[in-house]
N, CA and C atoms as an extended XYZ file, in Angstrom:
543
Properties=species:S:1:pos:R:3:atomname:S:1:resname:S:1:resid:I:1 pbc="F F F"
N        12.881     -134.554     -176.820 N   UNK     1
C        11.531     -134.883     -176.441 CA  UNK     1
C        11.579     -135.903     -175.312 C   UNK     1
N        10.549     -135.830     -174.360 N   UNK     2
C        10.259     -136.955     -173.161 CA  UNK     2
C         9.403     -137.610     -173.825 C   UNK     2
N         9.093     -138.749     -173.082 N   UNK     3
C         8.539     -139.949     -173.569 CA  UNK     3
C         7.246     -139.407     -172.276 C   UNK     3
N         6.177     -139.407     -172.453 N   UNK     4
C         5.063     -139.604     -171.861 CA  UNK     4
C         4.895     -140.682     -171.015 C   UNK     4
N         4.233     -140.695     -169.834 N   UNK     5
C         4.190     -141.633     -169.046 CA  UNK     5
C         2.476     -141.610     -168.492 C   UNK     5
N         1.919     -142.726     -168.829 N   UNK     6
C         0.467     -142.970     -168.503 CA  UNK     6
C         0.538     -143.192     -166.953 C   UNK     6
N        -0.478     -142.451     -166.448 N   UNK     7
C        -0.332     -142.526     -164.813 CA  UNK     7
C        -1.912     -142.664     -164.321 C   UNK     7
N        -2.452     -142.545     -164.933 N   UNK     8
C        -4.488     -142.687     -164.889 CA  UNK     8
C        -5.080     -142.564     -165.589 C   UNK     8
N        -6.340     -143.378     -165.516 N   UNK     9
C        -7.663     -143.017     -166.330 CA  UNK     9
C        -8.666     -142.854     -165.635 C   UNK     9
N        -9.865     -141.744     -166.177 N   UNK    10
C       -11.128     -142.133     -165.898 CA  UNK    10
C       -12.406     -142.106     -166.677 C   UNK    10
N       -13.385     -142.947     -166.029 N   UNK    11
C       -14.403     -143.180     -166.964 CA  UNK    11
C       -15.799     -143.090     -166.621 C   UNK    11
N       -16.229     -142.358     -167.463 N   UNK    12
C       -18.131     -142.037     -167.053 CA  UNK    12
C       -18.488     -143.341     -166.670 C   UNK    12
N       -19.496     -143.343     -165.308 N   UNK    13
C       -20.246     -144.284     -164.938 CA  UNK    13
C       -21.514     -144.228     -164.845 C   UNK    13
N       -22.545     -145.185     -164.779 N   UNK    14
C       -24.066     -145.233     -164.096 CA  UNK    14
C       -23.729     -144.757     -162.918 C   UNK    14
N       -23.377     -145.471     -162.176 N   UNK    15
C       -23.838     -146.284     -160.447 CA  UNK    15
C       -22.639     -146.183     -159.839 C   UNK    15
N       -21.776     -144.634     -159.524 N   UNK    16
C       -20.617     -144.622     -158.893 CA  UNK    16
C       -20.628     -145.297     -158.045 C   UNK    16
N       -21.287     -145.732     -156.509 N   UNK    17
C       -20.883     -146.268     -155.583 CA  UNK    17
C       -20.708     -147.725     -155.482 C   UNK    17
N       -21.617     -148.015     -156.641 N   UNK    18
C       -21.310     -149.354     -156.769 CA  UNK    18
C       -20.178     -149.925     -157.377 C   UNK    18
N       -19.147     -148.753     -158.426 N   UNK    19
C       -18.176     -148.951     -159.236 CA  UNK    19
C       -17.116     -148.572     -158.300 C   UNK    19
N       -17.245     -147.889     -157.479 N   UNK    20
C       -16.197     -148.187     -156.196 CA  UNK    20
C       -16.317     -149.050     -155.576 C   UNK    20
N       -17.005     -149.573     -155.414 N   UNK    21
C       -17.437     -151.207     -154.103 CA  UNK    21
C       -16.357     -151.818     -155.187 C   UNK    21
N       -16.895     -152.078     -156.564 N   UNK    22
C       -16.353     -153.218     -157.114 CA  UNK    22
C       -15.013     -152.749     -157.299 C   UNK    22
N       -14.547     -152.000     -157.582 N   UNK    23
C       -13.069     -151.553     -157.981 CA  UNK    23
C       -12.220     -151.690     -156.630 C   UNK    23
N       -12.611     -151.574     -155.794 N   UNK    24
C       -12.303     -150.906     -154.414 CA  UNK    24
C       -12.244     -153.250     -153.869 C   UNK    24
N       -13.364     -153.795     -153.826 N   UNK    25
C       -13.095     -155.190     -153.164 CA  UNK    25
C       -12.129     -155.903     -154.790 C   UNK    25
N       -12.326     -155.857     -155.606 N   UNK    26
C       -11.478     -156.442     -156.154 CA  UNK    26
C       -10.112     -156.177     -156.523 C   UNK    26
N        -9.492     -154.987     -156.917 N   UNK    27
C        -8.311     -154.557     -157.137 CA  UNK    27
C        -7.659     -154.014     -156.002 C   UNK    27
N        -8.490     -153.385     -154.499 N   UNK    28
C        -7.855     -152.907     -153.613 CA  UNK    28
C        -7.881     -151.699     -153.579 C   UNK    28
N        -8.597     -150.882     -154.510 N   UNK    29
C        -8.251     -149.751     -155.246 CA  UNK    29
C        -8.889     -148.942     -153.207 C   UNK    29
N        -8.849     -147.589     -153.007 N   UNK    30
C        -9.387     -147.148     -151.964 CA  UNK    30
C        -9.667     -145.800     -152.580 C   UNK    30
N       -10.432     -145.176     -151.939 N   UNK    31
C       -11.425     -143.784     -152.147 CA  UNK    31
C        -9.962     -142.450     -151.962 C   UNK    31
N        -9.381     -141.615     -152.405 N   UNK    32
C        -8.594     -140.544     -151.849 CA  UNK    32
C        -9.277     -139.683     -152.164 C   UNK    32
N       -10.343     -139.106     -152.667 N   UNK    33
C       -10.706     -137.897     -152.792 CA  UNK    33
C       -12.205     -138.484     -153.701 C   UNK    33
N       -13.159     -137.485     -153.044 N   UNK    34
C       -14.287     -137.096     -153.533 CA  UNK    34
C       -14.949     -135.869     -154.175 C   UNK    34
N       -15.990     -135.587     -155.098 N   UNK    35
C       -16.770     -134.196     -154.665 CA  UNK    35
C       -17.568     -134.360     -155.903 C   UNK    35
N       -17.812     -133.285     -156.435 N   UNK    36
C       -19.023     -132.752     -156.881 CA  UNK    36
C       -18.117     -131.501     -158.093 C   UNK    36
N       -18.672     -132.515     -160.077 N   UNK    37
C       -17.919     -130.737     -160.871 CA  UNK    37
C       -18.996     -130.734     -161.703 C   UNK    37
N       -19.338     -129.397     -161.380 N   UNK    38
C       -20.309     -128.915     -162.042 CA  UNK    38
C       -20.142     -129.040     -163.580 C   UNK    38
N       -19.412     -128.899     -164.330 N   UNK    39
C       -19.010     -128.979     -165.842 CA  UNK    39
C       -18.748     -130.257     -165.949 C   UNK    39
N       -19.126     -131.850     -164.831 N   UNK    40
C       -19.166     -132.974     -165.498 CA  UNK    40
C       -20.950     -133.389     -165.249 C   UNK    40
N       -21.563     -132.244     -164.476 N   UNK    41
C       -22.783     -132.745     -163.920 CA  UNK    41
C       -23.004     -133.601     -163.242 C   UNK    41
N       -22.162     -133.946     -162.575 N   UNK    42
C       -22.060     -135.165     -161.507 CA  UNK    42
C       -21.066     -134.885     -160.603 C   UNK    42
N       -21.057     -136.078     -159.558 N   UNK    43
C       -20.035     -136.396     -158.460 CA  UNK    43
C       -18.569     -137.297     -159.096 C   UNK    43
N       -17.602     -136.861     -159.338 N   UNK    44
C       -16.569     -137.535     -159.289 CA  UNK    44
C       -15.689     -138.242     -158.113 C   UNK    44
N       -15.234     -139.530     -158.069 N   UNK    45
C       -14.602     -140.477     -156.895 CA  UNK    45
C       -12.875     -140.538     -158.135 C   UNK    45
N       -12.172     -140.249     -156.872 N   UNK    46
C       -10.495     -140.659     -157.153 CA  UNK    46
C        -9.864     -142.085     -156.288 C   UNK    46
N        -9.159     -142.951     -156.996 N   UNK    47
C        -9.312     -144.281     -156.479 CA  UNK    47
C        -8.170     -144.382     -156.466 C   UNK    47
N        -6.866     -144.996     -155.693 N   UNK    48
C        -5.837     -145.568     -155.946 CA  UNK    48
C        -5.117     -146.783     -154.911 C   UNK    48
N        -4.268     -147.600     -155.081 N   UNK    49
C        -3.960     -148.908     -154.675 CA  UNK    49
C        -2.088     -148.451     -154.259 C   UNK    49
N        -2.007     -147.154     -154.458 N   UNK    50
C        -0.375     -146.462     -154.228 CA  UNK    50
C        -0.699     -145.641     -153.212 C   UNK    50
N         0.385     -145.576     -152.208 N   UNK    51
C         0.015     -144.442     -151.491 CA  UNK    51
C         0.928     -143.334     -151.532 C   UNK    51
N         1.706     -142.894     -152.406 N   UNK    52
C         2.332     -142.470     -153.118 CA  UNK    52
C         1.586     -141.328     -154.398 C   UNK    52
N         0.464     -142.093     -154.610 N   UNK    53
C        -0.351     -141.611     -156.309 CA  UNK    53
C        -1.469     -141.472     -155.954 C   UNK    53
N        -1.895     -140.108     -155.759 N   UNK    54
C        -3.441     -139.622     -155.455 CA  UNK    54
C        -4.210     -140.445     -155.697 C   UNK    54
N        -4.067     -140.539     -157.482 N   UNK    55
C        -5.206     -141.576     -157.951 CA  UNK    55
C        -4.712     -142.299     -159.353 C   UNK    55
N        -5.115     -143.253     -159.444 N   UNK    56
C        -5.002     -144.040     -160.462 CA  UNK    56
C        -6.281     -144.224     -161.595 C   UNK    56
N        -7.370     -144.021     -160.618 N   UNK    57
C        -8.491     -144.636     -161.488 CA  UNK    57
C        -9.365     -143.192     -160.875 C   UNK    57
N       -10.134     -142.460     -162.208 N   UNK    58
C       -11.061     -141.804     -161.574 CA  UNK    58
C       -12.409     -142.519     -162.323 C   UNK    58
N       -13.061     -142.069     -161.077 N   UNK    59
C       -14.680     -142.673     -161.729 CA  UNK    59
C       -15.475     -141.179     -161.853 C   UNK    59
N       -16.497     -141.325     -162.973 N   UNK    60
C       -17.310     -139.848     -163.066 CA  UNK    60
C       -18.406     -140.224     -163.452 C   UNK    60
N       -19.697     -139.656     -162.309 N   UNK    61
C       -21.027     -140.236     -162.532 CA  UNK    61
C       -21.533     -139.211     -163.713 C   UNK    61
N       -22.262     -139.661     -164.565 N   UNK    62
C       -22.800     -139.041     -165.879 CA  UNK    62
C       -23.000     -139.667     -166.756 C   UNK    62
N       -22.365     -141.363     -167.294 N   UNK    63
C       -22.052     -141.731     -168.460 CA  UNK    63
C       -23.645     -141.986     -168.441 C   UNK    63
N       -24.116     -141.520     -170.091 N   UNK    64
C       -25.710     -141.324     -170.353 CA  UNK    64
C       -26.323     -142.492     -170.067 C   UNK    64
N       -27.689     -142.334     -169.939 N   UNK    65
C       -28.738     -143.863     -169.571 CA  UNK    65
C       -28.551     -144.527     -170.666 C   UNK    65
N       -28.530     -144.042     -171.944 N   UNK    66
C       -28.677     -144.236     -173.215 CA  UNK    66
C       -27.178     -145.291     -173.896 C   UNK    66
N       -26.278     -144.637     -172.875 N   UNK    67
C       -25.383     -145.581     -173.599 CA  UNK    67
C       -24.729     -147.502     -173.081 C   UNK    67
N       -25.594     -148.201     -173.654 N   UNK    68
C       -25.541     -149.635     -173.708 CA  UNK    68
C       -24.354     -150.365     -173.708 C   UNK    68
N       -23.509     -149.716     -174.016 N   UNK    69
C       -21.888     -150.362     -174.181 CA  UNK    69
C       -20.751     -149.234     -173.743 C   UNK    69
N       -19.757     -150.172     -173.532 N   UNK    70
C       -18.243     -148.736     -173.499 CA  UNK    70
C       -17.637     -149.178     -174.942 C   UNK    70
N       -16.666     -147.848     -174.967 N   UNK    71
C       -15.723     -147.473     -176.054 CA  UNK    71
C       -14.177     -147.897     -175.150 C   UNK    71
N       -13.947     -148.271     -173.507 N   UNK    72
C       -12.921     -148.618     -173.294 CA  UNK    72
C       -12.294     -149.864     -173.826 C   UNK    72
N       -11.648     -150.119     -174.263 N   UNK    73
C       -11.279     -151.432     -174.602 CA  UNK    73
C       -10.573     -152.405     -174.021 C   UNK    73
N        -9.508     -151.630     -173.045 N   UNK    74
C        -9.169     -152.397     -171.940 CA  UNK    74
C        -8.888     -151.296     -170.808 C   UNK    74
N        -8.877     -151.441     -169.752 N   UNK    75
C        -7.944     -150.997     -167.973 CA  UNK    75
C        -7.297     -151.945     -167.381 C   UNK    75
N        -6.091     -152.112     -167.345 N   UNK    76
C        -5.262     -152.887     -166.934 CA  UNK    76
C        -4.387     -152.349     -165.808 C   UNK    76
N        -4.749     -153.243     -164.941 N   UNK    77
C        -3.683     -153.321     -163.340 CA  UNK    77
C        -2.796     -154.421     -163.354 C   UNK    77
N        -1.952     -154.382     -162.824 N   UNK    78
C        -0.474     -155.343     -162.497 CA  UNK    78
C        -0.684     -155.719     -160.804 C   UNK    78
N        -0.473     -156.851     -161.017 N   UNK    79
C        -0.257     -157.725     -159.698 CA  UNK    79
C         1.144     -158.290     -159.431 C   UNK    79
N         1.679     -158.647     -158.628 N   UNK    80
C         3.256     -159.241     -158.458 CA  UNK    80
C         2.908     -160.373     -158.231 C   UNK    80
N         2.515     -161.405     -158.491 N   UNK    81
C         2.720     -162.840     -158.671 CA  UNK    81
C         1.167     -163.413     -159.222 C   UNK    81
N         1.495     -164.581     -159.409 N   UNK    82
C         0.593     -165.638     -160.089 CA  UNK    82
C        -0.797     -166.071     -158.718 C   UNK    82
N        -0.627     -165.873     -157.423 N   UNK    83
C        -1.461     -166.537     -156.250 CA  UNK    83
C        -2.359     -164.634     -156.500 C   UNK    83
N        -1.113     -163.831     -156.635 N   UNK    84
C        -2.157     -162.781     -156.778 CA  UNK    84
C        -3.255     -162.349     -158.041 C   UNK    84
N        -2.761     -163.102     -158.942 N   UNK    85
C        -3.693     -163.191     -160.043 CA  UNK    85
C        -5.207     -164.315     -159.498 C   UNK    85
N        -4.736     -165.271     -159.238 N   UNK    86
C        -5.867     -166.190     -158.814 CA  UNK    86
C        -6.670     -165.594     -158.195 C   UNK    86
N        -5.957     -165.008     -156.667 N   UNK    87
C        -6.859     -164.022     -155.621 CA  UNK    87
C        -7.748     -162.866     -156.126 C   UNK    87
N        -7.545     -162.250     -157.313 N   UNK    88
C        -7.799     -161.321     -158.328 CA  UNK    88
C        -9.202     -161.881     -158.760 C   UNK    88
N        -9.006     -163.311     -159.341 N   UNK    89
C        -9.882     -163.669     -160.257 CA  UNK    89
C       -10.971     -164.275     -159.082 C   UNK    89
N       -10.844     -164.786     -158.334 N   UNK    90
C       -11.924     -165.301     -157.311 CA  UNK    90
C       -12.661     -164.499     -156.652 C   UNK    90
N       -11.661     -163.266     -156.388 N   UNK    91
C       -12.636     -161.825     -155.862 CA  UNK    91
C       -13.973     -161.458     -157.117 C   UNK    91
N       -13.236     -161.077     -158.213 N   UNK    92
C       -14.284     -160.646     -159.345 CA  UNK    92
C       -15.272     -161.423     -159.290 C   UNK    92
N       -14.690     -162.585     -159.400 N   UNK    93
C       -16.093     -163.741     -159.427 CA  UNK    93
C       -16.922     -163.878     -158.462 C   UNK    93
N       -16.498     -163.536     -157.614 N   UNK    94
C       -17.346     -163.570     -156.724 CA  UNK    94
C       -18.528     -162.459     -156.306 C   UNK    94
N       -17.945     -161.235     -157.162 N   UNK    95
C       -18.831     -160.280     -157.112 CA  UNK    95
C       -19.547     -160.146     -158.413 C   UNK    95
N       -19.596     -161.037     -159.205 N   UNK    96
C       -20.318     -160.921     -160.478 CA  UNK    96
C       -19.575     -160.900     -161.767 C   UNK    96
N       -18.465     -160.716     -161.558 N   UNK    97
C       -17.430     -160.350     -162.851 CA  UNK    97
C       -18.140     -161.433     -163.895 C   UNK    97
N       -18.119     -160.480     -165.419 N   UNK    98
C       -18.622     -161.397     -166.167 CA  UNK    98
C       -17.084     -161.410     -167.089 C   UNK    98
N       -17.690     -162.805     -168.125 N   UNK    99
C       -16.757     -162.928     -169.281 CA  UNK    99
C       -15.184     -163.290     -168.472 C   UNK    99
N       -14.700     -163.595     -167.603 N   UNK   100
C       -13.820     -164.387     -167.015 CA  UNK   100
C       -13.033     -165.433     -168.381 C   UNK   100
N       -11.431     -164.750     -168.502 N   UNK   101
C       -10.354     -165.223     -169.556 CA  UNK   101
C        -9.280     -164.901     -168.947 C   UNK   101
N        -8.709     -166.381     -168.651 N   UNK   102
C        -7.264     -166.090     -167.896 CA  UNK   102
C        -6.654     -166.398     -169.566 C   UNK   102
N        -5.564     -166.098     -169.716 N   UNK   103
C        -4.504     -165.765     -171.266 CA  UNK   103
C        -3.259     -165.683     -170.792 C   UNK   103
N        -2.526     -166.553     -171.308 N   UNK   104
C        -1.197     -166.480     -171.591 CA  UNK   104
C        -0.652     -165.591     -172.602 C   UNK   104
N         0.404     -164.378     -172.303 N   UNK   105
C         0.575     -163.856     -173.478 CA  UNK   105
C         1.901     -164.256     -173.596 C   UNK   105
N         2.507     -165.445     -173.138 N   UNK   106
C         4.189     -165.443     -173.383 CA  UNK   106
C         4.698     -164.785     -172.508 C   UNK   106
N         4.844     -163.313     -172.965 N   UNK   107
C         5.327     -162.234     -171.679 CA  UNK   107
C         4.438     -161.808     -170.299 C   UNK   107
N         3.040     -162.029     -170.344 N   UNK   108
C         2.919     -162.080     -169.207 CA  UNK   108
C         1.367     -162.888     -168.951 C   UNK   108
N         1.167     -163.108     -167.882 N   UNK   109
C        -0.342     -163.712     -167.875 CA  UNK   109
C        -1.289     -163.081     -167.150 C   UNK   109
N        -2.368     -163.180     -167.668 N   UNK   110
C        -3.838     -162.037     -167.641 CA  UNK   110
C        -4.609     -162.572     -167.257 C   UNK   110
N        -5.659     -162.059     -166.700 N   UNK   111
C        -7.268     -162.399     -166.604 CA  UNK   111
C        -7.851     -161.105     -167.278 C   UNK   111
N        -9.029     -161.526     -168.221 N   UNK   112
C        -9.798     -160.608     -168.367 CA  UNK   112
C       -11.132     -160.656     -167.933 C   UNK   112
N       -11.975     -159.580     -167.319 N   UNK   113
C       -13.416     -159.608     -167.064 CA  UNK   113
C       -14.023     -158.155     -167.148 C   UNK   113
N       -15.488     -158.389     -167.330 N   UNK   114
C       -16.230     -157.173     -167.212 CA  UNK   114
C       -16.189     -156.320     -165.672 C   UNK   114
N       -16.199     -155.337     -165.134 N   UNK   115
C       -16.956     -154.710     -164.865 CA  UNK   115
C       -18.676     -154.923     -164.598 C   UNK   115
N       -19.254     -154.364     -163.486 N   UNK   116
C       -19.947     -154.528     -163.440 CA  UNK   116
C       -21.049     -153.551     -164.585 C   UNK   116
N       -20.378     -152.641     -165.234 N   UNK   117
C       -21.082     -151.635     -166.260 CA  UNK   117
C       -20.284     -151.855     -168.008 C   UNK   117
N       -20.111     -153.109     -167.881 N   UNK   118
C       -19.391     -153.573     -169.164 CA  UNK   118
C       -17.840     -152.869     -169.483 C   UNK   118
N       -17.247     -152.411     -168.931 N   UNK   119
C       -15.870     -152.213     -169.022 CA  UNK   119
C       -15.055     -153.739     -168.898 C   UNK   119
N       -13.870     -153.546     -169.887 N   UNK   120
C       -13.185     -154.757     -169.918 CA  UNK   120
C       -11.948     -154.586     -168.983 C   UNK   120
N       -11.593     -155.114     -167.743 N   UNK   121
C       -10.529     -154.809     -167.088 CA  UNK   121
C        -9.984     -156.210     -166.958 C   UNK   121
N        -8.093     -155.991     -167.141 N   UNK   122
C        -6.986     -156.814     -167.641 CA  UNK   122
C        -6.485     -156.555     -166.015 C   UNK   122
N        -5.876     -158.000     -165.542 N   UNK   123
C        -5.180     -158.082     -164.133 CA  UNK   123
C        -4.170     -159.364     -164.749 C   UNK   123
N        -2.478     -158.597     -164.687 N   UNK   124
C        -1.596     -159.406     -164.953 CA  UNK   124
C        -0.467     -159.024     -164.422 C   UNK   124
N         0.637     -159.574     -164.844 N   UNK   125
C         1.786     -159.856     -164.518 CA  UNK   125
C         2.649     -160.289     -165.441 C   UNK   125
N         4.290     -159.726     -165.926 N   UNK   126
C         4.833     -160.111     -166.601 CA  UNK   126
C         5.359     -161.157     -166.167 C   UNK   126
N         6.044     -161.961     -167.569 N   UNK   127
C         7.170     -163.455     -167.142 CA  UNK   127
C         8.149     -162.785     -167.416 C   UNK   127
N         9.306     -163.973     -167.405 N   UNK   128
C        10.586     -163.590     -167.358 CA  UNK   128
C        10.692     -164.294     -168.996 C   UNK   128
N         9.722     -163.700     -170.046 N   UNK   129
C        10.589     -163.814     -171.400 CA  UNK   129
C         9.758     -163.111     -172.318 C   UNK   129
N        10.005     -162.649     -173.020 N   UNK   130
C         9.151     -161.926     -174.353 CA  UNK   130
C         9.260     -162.500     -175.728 C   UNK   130
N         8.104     -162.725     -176.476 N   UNK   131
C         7.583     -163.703     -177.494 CA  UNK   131
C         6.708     -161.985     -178.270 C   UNK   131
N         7.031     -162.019     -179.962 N   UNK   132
C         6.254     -161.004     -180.466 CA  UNK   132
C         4.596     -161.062     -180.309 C   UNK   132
N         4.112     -159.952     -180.090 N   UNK   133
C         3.014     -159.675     -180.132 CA  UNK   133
C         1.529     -159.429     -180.974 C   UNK   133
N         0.633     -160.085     -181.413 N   UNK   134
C        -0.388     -160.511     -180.432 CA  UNK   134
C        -0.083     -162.092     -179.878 C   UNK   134
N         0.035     -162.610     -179.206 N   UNK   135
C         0.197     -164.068     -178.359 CA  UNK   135
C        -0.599     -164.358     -177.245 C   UNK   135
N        -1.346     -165.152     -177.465 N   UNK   136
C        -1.915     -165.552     -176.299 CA  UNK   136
C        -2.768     -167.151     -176.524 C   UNK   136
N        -2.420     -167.978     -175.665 N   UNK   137
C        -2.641     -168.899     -175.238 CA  UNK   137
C        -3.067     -169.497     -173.687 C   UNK   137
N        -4.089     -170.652     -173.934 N   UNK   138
C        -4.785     -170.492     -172.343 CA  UNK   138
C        -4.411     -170.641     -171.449 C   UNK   138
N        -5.001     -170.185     -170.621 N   UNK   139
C        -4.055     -170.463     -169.117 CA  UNK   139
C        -5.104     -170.815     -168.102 C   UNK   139
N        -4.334     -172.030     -167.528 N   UNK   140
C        -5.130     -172.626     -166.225 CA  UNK   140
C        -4.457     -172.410     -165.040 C   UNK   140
N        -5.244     -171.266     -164.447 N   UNK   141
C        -4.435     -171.037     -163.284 CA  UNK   141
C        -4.450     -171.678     -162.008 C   UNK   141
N        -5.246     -172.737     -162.516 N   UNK   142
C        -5.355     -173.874     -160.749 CA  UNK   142
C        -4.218     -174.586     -161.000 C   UNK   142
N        -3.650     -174.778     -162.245 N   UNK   143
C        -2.204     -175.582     -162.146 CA  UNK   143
C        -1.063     -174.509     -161.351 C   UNK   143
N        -0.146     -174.912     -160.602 N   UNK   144
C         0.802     -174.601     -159.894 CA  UNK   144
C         1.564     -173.580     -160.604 C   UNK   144
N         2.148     -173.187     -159.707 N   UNK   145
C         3.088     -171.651     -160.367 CA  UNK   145
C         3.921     -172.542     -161.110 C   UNK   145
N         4.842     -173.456     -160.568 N   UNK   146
C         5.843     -174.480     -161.443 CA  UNK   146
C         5.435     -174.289     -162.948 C   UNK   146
N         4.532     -175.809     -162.956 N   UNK   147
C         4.056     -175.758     -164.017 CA  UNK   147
C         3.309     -174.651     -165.040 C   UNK   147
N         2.875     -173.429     -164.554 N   UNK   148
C         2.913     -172.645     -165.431 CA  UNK   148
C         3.849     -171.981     -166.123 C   UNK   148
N         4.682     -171.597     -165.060 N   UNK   149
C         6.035     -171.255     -165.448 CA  UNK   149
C         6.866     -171.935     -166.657 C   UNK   149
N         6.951     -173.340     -166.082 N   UNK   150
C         7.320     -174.625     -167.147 CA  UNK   150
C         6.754     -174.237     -168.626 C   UNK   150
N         5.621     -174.673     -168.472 N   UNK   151
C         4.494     -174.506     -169.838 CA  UNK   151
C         4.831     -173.476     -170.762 C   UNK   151
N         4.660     -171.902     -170.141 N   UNK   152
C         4.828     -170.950     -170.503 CA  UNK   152
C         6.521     -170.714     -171.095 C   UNK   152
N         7.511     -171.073     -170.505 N   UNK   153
C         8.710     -171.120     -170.747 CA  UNK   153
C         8.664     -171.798     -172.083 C   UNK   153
N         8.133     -173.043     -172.457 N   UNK   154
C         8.432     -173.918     -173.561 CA  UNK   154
C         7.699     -173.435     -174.298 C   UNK   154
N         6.343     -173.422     -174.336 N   UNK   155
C         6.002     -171.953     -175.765 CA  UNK   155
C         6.560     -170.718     -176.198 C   UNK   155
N         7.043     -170.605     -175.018 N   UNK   156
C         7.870     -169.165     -175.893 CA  UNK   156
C         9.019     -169.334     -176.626 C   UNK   156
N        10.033     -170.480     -175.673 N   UNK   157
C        10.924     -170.697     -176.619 CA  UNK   157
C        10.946     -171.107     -177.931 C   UNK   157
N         9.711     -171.557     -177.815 N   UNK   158
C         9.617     -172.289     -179.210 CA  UNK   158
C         8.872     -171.128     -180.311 C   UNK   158
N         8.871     -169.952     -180.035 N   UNK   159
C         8.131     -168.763     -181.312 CA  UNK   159
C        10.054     -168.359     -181.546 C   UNK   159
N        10.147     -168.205     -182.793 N   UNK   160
C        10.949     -167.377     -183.427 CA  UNK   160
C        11.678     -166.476     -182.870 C   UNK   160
N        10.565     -165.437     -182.452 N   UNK   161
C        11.319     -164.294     -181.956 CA  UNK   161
C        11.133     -164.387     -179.983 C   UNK   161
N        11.199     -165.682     -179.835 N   UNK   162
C        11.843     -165.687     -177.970 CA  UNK   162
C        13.235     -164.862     -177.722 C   UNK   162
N        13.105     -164.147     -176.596 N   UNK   163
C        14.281     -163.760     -175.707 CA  UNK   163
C        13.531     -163.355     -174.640 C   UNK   163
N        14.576     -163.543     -173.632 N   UNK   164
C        14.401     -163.028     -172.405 CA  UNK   164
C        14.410     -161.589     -171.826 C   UNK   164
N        12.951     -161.214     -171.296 N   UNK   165
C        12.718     -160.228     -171.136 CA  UNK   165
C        13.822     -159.099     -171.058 C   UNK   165
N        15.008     -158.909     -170.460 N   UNK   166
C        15.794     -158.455     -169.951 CA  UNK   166
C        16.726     -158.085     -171.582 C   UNK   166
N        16.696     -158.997     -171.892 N   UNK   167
C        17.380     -158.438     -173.760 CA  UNK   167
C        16.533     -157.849     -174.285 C   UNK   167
N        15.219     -157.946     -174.060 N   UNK   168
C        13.915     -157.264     -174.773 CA  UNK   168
C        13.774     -155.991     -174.424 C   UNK   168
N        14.231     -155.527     -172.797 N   UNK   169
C        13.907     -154.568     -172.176 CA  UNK   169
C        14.996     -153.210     -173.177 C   UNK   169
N        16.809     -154.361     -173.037 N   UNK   170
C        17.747     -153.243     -173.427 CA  UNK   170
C        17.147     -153.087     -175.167 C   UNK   170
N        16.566     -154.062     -176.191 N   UNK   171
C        16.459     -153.371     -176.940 CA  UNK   171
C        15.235     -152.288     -177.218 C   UNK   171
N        13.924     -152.208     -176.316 N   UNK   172
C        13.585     -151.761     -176.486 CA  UNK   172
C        14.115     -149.711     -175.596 C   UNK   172
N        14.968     -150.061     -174.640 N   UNK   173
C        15.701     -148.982     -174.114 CA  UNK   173
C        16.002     -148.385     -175.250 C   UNK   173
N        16.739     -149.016     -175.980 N   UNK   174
C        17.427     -148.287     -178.051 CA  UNK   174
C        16.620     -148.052     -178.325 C   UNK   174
N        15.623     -148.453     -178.748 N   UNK   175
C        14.297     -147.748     -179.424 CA  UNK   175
C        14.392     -146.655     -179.115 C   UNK   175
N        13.552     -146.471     -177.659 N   UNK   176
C        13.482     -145.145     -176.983 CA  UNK   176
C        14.101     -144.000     -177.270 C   UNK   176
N        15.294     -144.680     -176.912 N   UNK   177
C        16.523     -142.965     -177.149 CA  UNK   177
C        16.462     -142.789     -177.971 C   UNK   177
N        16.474     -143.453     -179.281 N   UNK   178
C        16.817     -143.215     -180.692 CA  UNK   178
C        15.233     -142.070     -181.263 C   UNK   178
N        14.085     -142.474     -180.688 N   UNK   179
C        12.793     -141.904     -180.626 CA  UNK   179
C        12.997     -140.461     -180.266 C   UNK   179
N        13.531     -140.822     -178.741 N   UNK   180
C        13.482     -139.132     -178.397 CA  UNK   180
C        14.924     -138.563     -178.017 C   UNK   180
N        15.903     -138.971     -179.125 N   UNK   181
C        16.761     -137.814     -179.180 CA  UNK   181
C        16.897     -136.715     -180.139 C   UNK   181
């Protein structure tokens, strides 16, 4: 057996163009393909931040008037450093992002915020150590990369099950094979 590999999602919207503005100025995401499917009753937008990967994120206009909340629970993008998390979080905010939670998870650090149509979208980055899971503790990201780094280093060491990502990675490699041989 192969192991499955998640490569996109998409999700009924109100107000496609506006869920591209926001997806599009805050994550970077850009438009690759448009149109119109009749069996979603709407216009579908394909979004991606690879230029490599058609799309990452599809958006699909239809999600009912009627429905007041999402069932997503999270969408999560990866950034390569900590200035790009900040830059992340000042964009959202600046366009309205609600519910704003930067989180330490040990292994990596997050921001969470709404969407402008109540979707919860996660923008992080792993550290260099892994601490068991659920973990999370706050994070102030106006303090310096140093000191987060610092901070974050000494809580983890200090949970039980600390190691460094890289031992975490080979045992979870064993997992794997052992899964799908």
């Amino acid at each position: 057996m192969a192991a499955a590999n998640l490569t996109h999602m998409g999700i009924y919207v109100h107000d496609l163009e506006r869920m591209c503005g926001f997806y599009g100025q805050v994550l970077g995401l850009v438009v690759s393909d448009r149109g119109h499917v009749p069996r979603f009753g709407g216009d579908i937008v394909f979004m991606s931040g690879d230029p490599k990967v058609h799309h990452q994120v599809v958006l699909v206009h239809g999600r009912p008037a009627s429905a007041t909340y999402t069932t997503v629970m999270q969408i999560s993008f990866t950034v390569p450093n900590l200035g790009e998390l900040r830059a992340t979080r000042d964009r959202a905010l600046a366009l309205g992002a609600r519910g704003m939670r930067p989180v330490s998870h040990g292994n990596a650090w997050s921001i969470y915020f709404e969407d402008p149509e109540g979707n919860v979208i996660e923008v992080y980055l792993d550290s260099p150590w892994h601490v068991p899971q659920p973990h999370g503790d706050p994070l102030d990201l106006d303090k310096t990369d140093a000191v987060i780094l610092a901070e974050t280093e000494a809580t983890c060491r200090a949970d039980p099950g600390f190691m460094p990502r890289a031992e975490w990675e080979r045992v979870q490699a064993a997992r794997l094979a052992r899964q799908l041989a």
